[in-house]
Backbone as JSON Lines, residues from 0, in Angstrom:
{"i":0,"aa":"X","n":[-66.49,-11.39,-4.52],"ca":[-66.61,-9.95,-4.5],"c":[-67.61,-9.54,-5.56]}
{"i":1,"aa":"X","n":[-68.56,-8.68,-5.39],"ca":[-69.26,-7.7,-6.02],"c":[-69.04,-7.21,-7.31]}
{"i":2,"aa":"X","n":[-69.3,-7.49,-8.39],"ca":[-68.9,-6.1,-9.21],"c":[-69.01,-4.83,-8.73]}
{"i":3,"aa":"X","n":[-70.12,-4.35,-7.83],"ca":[-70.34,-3.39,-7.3],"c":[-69.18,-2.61,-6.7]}
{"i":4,"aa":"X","n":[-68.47,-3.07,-6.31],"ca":[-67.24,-3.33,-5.76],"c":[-66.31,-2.5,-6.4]}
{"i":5,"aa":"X","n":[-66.11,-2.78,-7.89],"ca":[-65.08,-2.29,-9.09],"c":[-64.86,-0.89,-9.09]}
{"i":6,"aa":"X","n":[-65.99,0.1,-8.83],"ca":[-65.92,1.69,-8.85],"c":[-64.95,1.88,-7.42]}
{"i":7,"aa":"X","n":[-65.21,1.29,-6.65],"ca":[-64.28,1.54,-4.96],"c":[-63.0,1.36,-5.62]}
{"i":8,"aa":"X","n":[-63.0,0.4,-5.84],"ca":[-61.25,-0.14,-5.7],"c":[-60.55,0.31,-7.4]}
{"i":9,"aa":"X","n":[-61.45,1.38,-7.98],"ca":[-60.56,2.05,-8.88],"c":[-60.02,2.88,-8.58]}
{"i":10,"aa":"X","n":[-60.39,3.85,-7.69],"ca":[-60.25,4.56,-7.09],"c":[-58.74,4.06,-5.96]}
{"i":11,"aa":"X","n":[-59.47,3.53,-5.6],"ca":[-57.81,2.75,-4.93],"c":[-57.14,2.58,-5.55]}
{"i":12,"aa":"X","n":[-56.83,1.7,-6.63],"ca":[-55.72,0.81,-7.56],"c":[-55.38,2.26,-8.34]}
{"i":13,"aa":"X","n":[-55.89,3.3,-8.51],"ca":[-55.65,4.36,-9.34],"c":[-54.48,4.93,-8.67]}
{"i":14,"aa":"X","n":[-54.56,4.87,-7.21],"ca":[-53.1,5.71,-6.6],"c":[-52.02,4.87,-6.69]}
{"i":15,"aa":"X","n":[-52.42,3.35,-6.79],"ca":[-51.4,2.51,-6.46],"c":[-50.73,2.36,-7.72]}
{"i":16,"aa":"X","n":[-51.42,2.71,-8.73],"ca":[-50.74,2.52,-9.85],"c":[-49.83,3.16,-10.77]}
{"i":17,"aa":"X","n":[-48.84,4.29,-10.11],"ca":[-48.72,4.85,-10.86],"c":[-46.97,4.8,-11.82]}
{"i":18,"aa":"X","n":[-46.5,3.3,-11.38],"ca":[-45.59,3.42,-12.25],"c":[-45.83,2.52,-13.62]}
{"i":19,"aa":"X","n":[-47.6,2.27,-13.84],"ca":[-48.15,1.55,-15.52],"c":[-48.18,3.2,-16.25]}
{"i":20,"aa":"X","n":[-48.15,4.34,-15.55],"ca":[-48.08,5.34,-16.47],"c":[-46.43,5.38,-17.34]}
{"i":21,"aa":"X","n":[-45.22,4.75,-16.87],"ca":[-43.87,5.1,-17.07],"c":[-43.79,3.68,-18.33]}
{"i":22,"aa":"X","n":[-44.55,2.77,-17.9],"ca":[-44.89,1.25,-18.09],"c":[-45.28,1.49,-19.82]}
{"i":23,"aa":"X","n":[-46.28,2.4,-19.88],"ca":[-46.95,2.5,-21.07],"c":[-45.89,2.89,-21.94]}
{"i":24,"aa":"X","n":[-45.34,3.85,-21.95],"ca":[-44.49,4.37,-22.86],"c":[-43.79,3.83,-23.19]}
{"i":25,"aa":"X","n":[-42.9,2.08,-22.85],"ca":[-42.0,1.56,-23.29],"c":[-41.91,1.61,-24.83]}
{"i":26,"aa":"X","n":[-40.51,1.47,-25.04],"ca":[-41.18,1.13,-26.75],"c":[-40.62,0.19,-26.95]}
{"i":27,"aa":"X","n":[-40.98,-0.39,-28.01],"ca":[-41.44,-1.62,-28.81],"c":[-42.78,-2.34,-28.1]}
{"i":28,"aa":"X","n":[-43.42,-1.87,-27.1],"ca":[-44.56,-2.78,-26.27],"c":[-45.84,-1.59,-26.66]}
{"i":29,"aa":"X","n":[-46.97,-2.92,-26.82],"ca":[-47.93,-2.14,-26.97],"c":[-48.63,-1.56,-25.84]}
{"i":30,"aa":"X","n":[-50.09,-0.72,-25.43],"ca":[-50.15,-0.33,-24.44],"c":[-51.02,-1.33,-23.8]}
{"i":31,"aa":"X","n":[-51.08,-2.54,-24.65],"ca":[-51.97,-3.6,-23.82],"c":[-50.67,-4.67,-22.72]}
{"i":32,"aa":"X","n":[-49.79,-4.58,-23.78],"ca":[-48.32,-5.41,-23.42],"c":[-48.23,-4.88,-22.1]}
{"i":33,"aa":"X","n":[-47.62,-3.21,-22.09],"ca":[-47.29,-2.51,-20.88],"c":[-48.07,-2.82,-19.75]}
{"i":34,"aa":"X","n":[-49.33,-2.71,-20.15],"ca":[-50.49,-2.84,-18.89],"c":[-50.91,-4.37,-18.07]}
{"i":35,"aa":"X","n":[-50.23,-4.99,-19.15],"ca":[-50.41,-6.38,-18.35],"c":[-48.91,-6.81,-17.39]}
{"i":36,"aa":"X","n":[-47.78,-6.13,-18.4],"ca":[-46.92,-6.73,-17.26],"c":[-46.55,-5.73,-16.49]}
{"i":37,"aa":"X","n":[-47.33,-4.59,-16.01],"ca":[-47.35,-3.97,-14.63],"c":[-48.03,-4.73,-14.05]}
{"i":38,"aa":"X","n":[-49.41,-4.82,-14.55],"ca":[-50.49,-4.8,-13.43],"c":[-50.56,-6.24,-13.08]}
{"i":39,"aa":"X","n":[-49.86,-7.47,-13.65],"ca":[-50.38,-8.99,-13.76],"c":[-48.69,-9.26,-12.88]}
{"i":40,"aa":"X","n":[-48.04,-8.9,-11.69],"ca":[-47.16,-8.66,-11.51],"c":[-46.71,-10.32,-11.05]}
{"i":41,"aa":"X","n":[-47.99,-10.73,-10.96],"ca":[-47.79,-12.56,-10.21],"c":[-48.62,-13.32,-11.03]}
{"i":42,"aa":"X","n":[-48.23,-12.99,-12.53],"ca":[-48.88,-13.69,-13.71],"c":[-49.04,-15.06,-13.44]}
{"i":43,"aa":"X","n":[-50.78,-15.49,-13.21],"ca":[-51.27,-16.6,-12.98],"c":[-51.97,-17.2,-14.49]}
{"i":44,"aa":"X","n":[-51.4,-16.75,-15.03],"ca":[-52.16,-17.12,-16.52],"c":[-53.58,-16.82,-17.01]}
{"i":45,"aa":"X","n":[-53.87,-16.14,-15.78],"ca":[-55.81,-15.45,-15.69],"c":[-56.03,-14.51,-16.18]}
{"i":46,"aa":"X","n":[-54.82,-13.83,-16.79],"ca":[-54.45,-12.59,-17.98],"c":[-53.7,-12.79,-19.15]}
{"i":47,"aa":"X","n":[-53.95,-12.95,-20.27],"ca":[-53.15,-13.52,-20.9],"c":[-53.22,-12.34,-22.62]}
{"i":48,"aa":"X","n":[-51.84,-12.73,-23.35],"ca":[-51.55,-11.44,-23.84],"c":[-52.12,-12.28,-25.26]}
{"i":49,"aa":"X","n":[-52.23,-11.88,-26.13],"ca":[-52.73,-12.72,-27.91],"c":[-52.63,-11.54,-28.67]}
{"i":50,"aa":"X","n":[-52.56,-12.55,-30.15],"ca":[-52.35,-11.4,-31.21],"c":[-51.16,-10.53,-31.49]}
{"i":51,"aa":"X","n":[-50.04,-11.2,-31.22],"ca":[-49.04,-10.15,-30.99],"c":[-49.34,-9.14,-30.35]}
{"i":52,"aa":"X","n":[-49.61,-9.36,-29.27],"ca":[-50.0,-8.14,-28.53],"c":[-50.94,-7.05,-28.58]}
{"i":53,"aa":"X","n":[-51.61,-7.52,-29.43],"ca":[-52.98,-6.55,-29.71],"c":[-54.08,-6.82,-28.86]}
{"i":54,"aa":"X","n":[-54.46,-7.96,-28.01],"ca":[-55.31,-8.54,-27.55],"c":[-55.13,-9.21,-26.15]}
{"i":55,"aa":"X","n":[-55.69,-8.87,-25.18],"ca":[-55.86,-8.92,-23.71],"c":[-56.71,-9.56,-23.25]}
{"i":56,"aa":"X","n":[-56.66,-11.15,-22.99],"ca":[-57.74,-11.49,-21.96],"c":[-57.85,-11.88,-20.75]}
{"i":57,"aa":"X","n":[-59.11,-11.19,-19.88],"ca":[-58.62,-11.56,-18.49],"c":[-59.99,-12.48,-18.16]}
{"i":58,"aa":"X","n":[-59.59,-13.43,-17.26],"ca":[-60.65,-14.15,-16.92],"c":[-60.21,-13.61,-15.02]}
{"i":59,"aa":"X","n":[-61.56,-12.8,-14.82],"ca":[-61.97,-12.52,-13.56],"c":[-62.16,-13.72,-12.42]}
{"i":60,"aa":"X","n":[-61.67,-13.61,-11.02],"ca":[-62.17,-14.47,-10.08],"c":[-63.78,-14.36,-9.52]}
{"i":61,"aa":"X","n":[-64.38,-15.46,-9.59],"ca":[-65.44,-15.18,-9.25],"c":[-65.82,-16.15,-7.78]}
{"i":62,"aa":"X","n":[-67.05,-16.46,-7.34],"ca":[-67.23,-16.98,-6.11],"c":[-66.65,-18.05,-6.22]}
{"i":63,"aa":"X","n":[-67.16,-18.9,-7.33],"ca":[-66.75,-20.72,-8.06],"c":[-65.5,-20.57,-8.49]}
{"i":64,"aa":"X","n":[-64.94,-19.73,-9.22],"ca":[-63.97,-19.83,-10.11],"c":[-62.84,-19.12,-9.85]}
{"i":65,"aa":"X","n":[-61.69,-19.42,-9.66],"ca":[-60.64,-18.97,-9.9],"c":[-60.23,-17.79,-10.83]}
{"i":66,"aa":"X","n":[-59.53,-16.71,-10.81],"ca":[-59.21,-15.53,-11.77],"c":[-58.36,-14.95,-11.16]}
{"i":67,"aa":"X","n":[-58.22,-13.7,-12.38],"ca":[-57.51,-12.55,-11.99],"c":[-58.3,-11.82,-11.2]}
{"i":68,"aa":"X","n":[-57.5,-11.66,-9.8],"ca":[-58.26,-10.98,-8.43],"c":[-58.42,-9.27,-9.44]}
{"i":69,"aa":"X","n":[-59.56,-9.18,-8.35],"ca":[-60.23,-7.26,-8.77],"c":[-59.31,-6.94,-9.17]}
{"i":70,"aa":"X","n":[-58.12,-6.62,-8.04],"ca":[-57.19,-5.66,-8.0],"c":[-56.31,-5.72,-9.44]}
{"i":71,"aa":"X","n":[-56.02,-6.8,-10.04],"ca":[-55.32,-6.7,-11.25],"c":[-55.81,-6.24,-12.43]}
{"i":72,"aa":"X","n":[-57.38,-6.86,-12.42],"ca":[-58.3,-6.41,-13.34],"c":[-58.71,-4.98,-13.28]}
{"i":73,"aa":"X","n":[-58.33,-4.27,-12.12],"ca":[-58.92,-2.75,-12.34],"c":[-57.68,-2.15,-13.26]}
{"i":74,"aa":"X","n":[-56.63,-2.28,-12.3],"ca":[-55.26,-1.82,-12.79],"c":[-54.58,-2.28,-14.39]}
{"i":75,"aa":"X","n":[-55.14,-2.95,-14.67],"ca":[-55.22,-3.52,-16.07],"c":[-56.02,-2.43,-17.15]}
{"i":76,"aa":"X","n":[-57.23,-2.11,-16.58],"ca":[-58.47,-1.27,-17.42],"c":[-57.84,0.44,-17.13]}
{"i":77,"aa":"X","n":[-57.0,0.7,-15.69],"ca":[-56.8,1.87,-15.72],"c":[-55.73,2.06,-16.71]}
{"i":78,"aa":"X","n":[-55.06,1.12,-16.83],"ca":[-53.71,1.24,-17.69],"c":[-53.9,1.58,-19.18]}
{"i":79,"aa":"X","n":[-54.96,1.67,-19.89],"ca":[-54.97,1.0,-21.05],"c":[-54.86,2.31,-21.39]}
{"i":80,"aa":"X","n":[-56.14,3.32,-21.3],"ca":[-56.3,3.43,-19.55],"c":[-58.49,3.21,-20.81]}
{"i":81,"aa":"X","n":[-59.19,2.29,-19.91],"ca":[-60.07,2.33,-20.7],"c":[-61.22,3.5,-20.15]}
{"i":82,"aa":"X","n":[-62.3,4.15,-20.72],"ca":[-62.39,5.22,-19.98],"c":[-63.76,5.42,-19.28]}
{"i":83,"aa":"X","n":[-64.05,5.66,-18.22],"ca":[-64.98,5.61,-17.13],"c":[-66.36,5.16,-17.25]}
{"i":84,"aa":"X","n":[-66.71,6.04,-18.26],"ca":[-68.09,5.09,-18.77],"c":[-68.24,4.08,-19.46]}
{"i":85,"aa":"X","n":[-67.28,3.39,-19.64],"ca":[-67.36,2.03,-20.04],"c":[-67.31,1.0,-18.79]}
{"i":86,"aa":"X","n":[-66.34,1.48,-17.62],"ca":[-66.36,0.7,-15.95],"c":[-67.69,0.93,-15.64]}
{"i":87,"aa":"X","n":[-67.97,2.26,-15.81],"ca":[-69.62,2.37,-15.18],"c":[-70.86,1.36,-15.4]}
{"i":88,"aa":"X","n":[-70.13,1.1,-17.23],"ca":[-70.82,0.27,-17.92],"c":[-71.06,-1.36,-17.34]}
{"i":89,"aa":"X","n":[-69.67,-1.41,-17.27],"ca":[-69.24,-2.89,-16.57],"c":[-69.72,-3.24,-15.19]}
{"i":90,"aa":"X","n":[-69.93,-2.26,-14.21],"ca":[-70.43,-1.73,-12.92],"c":[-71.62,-2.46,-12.73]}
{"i":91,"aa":"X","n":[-72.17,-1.97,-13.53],"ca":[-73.74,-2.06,-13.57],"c":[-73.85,-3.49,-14.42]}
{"i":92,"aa":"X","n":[-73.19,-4.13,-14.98],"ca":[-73.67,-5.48,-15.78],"c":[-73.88,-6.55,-14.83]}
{"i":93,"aa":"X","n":[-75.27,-7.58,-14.99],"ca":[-76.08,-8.28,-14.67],"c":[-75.55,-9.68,-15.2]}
{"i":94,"aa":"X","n":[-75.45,-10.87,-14.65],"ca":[-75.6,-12.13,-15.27],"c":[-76.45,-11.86,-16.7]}
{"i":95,"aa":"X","n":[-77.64,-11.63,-16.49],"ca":[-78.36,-11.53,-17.59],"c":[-78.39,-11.33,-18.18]}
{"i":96,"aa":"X","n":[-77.64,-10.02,-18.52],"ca":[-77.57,-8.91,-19.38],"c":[-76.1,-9.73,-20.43]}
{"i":97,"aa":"X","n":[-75.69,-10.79,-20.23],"ca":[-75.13,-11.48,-21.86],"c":[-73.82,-10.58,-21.92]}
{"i":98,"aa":"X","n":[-73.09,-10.98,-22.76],"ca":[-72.07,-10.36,-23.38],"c":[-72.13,-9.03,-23.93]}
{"i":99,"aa":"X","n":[-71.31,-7.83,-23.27],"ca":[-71.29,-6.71,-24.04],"c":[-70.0,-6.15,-24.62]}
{"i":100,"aa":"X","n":[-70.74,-5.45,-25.27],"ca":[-69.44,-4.65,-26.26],"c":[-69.18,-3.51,-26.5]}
{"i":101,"aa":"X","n":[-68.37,-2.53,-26.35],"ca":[-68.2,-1.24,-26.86],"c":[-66.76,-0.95,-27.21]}
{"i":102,"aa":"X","n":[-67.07,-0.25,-28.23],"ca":[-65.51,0.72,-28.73],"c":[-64.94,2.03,-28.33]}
{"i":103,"aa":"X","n":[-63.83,2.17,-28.36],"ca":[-63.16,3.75,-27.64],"c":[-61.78,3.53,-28.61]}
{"i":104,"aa":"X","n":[-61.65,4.76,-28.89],"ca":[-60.01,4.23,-29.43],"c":[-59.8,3.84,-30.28]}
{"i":105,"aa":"X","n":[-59.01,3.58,-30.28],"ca":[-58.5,2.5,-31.26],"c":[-59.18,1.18,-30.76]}
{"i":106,"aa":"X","n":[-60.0,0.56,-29.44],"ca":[-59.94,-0.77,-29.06],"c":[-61.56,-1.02,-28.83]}
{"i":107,"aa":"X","n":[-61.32,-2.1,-29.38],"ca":[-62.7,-3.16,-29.12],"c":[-62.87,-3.45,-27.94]}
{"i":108,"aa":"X","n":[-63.8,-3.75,-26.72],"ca":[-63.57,-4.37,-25.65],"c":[-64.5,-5.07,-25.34]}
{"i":109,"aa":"X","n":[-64.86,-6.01,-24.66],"ca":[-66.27,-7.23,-24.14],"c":[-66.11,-7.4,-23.23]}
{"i":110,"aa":"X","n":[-66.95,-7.69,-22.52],"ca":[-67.19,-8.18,-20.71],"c":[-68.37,-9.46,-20.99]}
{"i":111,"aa":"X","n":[-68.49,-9.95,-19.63],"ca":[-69.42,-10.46,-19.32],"c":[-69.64,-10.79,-18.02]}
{"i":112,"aa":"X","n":[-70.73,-10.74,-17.05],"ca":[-70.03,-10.93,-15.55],"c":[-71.32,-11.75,-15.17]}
{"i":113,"aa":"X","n":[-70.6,-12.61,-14.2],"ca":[-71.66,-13.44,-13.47],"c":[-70.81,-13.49,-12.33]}
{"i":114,"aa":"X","n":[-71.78,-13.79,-11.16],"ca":[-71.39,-13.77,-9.84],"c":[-70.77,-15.2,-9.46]}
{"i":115,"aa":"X","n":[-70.62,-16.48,-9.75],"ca":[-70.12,-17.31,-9.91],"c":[-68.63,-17.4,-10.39]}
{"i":116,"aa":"X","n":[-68.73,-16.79,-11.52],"ca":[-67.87,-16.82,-12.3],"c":[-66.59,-15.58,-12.5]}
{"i":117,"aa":"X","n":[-67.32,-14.47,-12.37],"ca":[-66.33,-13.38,-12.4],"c":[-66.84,-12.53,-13.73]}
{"i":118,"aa":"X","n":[-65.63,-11.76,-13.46],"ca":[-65.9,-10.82,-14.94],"c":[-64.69,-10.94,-15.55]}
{"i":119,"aa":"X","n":[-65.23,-11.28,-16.95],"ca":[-64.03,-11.65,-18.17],"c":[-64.15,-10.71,-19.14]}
{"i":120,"aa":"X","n":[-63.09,-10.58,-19.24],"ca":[-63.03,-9.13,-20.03],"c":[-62.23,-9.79,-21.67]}
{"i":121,"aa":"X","n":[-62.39,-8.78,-22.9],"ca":[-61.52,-9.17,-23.71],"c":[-61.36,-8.06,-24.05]}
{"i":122,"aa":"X","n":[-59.9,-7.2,-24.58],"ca":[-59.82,-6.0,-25.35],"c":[-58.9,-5.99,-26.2]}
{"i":123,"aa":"X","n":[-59.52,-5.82,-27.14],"ca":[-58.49,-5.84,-28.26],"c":[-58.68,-4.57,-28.94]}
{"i":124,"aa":"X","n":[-57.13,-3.91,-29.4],"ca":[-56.41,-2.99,-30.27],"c":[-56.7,-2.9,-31.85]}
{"i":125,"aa":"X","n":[-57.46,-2.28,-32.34],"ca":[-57.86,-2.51,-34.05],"c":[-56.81,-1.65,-34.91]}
């Protein structure tokens, strides 16, 4: 699948998602905690939680490689909830274009996407 792809099916996964909004608020869980065990509901280990819970990584499915399918990975980013121009950001990223980074929040986040491989995301809580 496309990154191109990712803006469609947020839009989708956005209706489907709406009990990571009830998800977030748990307490004692952070909002990375909450968002993974909504959205990672058939935890394949292609999402995985670090840092005491401060830190989220997902390794994306790509053509070659095995991952966390779109659908978990969107619902994961809506949850956090990370915010639009940063997907836009991710949207548009190129093999080429290397590892990126931006902050929102309280959270650090990185991508990197290749069509082989997928898009791997890391976000971590500062």
């Amino acid at each position: 699948m496309h990154i191109k792809h990712v803006l469609l099916l947020m839009v989708l996964v956005l209706s489907s998602c709406g009990q990571v909004t009830d998800a977030i608020g748990s307490i004692g869980k952070s909002k990375l905690q909450a968002a993974l065990e909504s959205c990672a509901t058939d935890y394949s280990g292609y999402a995985q939680l670090m840092d005491s819970g401060k830190t989220v990584s997902i390794d994306g499915e790509g053509k070659e490689d095995q991952g966390a399918p779109i659908e978990e990975l969107v619902c994961i980013l809506n949850a956090v909830p990370v915010p639009s121009y940063i997907m836009q950001r991710m949207d548009k990223t190129r093999a080429l274009d290397g590892m990126q980074r931006e902050q929102f929040d309280t959270y650090d986040i990185s991508w990197s996407y290749h069509p082989d491989s997928g898009l791997d995301i890391v976000i971590h809580e500062q």
